[in-house]
PAZALUM-194850 format. One record per residue (C-alpha): residue number from 0; x, y, z. Coordinates in pm, whole numbers. Layout:
<pts>
+-----+--------+--------+--------+
: num :     px :     py :     pz :
+-----+--------+--------+--------+
: NUM :      X :      Y :      Z :
...
+-----+--------+--------+--------+
</pts>
This chain:
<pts>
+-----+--------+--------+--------+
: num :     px :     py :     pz :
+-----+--------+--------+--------+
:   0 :  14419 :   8080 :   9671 :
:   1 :  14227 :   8380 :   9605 :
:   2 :  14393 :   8600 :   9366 :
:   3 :  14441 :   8989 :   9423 :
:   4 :  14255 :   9206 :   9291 :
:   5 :  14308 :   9423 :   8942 :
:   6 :  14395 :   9786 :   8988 :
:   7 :  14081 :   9882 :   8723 :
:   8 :  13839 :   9606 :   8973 :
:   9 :  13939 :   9784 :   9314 :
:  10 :  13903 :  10157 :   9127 :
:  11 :  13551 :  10040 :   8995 :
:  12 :  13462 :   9946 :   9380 :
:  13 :  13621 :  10261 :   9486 :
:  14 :  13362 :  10444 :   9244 :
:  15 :  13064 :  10223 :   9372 :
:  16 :  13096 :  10314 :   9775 :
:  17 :  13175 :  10694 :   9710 :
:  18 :  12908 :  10662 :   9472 :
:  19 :  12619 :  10501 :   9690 :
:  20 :  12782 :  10658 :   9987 :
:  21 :  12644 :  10985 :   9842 :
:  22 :  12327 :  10850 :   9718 :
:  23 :  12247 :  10722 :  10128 :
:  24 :  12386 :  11114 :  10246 :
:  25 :  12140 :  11274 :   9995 :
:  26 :  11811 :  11062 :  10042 :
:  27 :  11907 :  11068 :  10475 :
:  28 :  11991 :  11437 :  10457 :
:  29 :  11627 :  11607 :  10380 :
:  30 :  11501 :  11298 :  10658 :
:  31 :  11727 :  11473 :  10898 :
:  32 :  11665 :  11808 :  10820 :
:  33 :  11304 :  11731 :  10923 :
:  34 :  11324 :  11577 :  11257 :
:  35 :  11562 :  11819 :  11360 :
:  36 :  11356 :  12136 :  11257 :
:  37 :  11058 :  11955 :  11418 :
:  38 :  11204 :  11937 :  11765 :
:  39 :  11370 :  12264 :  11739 :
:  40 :  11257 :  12625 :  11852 :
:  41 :  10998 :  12799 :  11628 :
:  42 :  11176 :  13117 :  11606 :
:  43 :  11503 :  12970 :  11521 :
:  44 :  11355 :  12709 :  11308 :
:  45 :  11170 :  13064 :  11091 :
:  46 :  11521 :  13242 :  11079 :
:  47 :  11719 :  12887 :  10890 :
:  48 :  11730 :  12925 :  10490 :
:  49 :  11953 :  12655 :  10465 :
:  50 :  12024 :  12302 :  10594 :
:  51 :  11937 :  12195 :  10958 :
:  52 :  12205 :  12023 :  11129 :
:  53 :  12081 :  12008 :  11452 :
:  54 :  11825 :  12028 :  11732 :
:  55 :  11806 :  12399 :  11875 :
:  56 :  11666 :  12434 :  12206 :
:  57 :  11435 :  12084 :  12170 :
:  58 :  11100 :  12140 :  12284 :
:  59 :  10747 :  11944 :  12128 :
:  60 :  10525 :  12232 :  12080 :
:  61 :  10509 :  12134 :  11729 :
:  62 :  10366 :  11805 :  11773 :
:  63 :  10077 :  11926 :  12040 :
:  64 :   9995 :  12157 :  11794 :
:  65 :   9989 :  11906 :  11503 :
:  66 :   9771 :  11686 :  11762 :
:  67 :   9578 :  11901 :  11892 :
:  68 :   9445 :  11921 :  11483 :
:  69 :   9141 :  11677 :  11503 :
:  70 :   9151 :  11650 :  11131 :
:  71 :   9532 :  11459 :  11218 :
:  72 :   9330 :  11171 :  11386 :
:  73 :   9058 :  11148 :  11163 :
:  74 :   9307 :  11121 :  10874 :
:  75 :   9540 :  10850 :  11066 :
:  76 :   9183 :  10631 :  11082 :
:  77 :   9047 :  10672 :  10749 :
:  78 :   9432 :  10609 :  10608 :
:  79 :   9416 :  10277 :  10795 :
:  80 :   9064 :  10199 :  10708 :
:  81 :   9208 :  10230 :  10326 :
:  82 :   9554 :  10055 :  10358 :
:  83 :   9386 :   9745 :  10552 :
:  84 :   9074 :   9741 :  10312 :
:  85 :   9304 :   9762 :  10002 :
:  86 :   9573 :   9553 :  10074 :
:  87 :   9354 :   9278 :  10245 :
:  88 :   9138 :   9214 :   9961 :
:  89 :   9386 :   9283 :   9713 :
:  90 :   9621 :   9019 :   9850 :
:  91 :   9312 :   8756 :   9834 :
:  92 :   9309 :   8842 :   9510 :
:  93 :   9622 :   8844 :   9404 :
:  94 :   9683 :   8509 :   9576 :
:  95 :   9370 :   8354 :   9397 :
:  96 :   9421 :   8437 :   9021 :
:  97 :   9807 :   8392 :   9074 :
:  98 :   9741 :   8045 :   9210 :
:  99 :   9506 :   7996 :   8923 :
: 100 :   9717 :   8142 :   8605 :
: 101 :  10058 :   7936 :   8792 :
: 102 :   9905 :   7560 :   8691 :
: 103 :   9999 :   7430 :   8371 :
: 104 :   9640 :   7262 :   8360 :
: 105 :   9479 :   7588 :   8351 :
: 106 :   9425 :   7623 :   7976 :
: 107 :   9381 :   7976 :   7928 :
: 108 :   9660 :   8079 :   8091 :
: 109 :   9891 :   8218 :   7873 :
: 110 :   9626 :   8438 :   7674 :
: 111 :   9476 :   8572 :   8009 :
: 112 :   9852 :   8676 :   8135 :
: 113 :   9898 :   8864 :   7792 :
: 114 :   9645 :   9120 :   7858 :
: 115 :   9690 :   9115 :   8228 :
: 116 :  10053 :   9240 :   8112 :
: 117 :   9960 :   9461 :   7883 :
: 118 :   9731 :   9646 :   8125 :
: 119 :  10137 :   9737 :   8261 :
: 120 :  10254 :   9879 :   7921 :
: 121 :   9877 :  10035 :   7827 :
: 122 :   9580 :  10206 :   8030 :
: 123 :   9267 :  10384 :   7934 :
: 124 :   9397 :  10712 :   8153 :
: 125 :   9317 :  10921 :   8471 :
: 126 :   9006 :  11038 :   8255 :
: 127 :   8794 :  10696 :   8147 :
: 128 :   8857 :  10559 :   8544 :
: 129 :   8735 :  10866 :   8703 :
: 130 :   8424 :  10798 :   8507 :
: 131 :   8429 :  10437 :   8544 :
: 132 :   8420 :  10498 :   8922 :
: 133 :   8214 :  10845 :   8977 :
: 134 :   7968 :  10740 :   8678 :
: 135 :   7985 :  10340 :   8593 :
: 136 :   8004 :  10231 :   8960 :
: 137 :   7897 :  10506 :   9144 :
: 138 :   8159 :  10577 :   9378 :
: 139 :   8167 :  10908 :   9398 :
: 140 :   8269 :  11016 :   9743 :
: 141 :   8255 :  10653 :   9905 :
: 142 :   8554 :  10512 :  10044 :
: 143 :   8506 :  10204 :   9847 :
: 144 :   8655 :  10397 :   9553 :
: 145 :   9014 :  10460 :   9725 :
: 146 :   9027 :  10068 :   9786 :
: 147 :   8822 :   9877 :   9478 :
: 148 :   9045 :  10091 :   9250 :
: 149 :   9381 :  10010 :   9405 :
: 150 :   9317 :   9623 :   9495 :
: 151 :   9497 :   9466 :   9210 :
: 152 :   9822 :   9520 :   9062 :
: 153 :   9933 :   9364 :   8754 :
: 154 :  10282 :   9388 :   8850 :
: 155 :  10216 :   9216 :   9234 :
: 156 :  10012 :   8949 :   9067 :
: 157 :  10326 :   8826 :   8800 :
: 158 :  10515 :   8837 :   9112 :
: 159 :  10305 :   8583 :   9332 :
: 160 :  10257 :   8354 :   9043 :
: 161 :  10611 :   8345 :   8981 :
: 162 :  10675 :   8248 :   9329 :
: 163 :  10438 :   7995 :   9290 :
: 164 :  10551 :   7821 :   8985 :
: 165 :  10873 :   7782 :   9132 :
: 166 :  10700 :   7527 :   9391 :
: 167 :  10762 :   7203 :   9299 :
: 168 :  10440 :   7028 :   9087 :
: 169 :  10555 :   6695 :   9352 :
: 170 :  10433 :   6858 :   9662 :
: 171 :  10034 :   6935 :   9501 :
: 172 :  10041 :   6655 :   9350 :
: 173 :  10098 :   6445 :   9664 :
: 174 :   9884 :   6668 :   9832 :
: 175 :   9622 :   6579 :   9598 :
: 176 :   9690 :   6216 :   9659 :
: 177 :   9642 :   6244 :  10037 :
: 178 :   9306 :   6412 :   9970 :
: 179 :   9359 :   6781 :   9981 :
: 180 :   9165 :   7011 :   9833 :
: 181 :   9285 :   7290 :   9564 :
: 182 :   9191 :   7588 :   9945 :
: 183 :   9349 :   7329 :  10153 :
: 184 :   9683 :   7297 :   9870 :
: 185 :   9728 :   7703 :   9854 :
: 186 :   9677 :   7817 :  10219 :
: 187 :   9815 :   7493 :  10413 :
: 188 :  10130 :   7428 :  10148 :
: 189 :  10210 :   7669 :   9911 :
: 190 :  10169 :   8031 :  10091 :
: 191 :  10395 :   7947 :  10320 :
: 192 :  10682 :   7840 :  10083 :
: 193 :  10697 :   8170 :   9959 :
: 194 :  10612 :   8402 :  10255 :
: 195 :  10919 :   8601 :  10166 :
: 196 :  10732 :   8722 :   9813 :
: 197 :  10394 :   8785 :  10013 :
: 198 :  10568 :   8970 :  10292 :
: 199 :  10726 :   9177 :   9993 :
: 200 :  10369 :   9233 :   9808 :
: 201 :  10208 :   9298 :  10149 :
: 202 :  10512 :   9593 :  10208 :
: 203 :  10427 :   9708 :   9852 :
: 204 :  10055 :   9737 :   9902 :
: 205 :  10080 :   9908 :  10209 :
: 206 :  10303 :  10202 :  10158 :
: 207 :  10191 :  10211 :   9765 :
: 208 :   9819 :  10314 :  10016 :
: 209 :   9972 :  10536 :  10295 :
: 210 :  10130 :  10739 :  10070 :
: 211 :   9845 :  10788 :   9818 :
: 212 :   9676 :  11088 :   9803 :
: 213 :   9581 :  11186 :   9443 :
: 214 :   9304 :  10922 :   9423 :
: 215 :   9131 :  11066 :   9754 :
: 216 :   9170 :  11416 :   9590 :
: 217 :   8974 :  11362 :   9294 :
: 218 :   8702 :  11115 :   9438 :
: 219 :   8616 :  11225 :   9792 :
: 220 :   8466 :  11534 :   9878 :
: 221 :   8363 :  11511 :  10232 :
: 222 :   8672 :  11578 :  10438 :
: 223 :   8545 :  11365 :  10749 :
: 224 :   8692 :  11046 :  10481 :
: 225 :   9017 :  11204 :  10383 :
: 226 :   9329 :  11016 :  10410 :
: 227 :   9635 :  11153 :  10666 :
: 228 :   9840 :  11226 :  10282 :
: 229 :   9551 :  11410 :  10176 :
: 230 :   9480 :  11624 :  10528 :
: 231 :   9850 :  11715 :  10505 :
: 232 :   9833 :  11839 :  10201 :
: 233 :   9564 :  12077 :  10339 :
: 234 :   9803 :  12170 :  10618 :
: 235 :  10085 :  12228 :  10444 :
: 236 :   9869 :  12477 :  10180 :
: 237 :   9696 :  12616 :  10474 :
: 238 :  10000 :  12704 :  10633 :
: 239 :  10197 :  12834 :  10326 :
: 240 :   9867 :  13113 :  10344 :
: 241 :  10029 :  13401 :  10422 :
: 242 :   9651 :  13523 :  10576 :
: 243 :   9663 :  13193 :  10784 :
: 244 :   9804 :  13165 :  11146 :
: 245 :   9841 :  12918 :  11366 :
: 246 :   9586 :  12818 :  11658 :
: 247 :   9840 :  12859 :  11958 :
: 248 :   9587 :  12808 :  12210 :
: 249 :   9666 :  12467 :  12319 :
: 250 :  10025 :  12640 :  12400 :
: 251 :   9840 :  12924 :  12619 :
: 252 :   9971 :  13162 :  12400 :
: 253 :   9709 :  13427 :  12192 :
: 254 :  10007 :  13630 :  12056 :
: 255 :   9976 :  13669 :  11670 :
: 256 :  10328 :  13735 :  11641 :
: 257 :  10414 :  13320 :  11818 :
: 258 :  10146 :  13186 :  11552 :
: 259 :  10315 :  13326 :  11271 :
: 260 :  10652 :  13126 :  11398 :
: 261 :  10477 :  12828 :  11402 :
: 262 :  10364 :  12776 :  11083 :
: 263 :  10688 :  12657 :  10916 :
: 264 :  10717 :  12468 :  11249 :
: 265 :  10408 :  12302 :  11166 :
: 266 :  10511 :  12163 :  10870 :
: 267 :  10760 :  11968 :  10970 :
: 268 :  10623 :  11830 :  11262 :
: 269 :  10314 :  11735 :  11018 :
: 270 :  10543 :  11571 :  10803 :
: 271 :  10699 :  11363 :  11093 :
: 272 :  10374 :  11285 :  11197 :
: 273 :  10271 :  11132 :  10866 :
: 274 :  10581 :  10932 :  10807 :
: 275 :  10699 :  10770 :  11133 :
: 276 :  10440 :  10489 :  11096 :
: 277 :  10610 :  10360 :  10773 :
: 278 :  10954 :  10393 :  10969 :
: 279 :  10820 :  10167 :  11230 :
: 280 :  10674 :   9880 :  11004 :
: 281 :  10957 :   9868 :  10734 :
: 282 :  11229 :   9707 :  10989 :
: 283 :  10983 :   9354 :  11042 :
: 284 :  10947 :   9302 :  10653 :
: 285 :  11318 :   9455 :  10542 :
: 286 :  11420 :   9089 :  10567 :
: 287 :  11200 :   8883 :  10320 :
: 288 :  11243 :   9271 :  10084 :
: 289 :  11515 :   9132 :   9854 :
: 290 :  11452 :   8741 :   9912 :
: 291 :  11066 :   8802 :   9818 :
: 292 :  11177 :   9012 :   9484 :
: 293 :  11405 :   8763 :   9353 :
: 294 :  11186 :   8448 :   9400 :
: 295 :  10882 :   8600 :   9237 :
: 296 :  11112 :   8773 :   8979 :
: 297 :  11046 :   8714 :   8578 :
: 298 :  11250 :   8419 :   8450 :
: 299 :  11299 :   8430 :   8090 :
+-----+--------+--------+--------+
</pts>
């Protein structure tokens, strides 16, 4: 028989769903105010100084002006041309020397898993890598430097090799009995035990890349190899110029006074623009998210 709850245990759960319930409102709330003022007329949209609730008069001129941008393609390509790069040879990687620091035969293990984790707690700075990949390896506006850089994590590699000690020894070793190799073992037997964990890194890697900017910023210089976070950044400050209007042509409109509406409109059609991919992909890998963390989580 299940016993009823304290007064002080159903209060505390109270607490917890206002509490969270206000957390989802305030992280939704800017989301919506977005889409709405991205579908909504330019002129309205330039007189709100508050929230948007709602769509006003819905039209799309925002988004055929956002497309009509070339620099919105060329960022979309070079943004997958970094997150693909990156997280594809960073998950090779990661799956290699996690497979390798995970057996207990490996005998330098344990000293090679102290620095990796101190690399987490301890870094050189913004100021030594910036020379170690303009200067050292000569990456100065190459795209190689917005994927090299970013292809291992310490923090994604304790997680796989977590995950993988928690496979039992019995299943390599009587995969080794049958004949199979140490390629054949990790790809064939032990990858797909814990396919929740990869799906998890693999979610990590990939928005960790769409989202980064900063690294672009400070490495590449020709703007034909800037990343869609990077070329709306330069929309967003082009558009906050008050000298700067709007090309309205692909609207058949030439008045100045329609491309100084659509600026803010801009904005948040750009922002839309950058974002829905992420949207789209985080549904398929939501369910290995919390599965993935806890098998390749720290054990003490």
């Amino acid at each position: 028989m299940v016993r009823n709850r304290s007064v002080g245990s159903r209060i505390f759960n109270g607490i917890n769903v206002v509490f969270f319930a206000l957390v989802i409102v305030v992280c939704i709330l800017p989301v919506w105010h977005v889409i709405c003022a991205s579908f909504s007329d330019a002129g309205w949209v330039m007189n709100q100084t508050g929230l948007i609730w709602r769509i006003e008069k819905f039209n799309v001129n925002g988004y055929k002006l956002v497309f009509a941008d070339s620099r919105i393609w060329t960022g979309y390509l070079n943004t997958l041309i970094y997150v693909f790069g990156t997280t594809a040879l960073g998950m090779f990687l990661t799956v290699m020397a996690a497979y390798a620091l995970s057996r207990k035969d490996f005998l330098w293990a344990s000293p090679i898993m102290f620095l990796i984790s101190f690399t987490m707690l301890f870094s050189g700075g913004i100021v030594p890598l910036y020379i170690l990949v303009t200067q050292n390896l000569g990456l100065f506006d190459n795209r190689l430097a917005l994927i090299l850089p970013g292809c291992m994590s310490a923090f994604y590699l304790i997680l796989v090799r977590t995950a993988l000690q928690n496979v039992p020894d019995s299943l390599e070793e009587s995969a080794m009995l049958d004949g199979a190799g140490r390629f054949t073992i990790l790809f064939q037997i032990m990858l797909p035990l814990i396919k929740a964990t990869m799906a998890t890194v693999i979610l990590y890697y990939i928005i960790g890349n769409w989202n980064s900017w900063f690294s672009a910023m400070i490495y590449l210089r020709s703007k034909d190899k800037y990343p869609l976070q990077l070329v709306l950044k330069e929309i967003l400050v082009t558009t906050s110029n008050s000298n700067t209007n709007v090309d309205i042509s692909v609207l058949g409109s030439g008045d100045s006074a329609d491309a100084i509406l659509y600026k803010q409109l801009v904005k948040y059609c750009t922002i839309v623009v950058s974002t829905v991919p992420m949207f789209i992909f985080y549904p398929f890998v939501q369910k290995y998210f919390e599965s993935g963390v806890m098998i390749g989580a720290i054990k003490g």
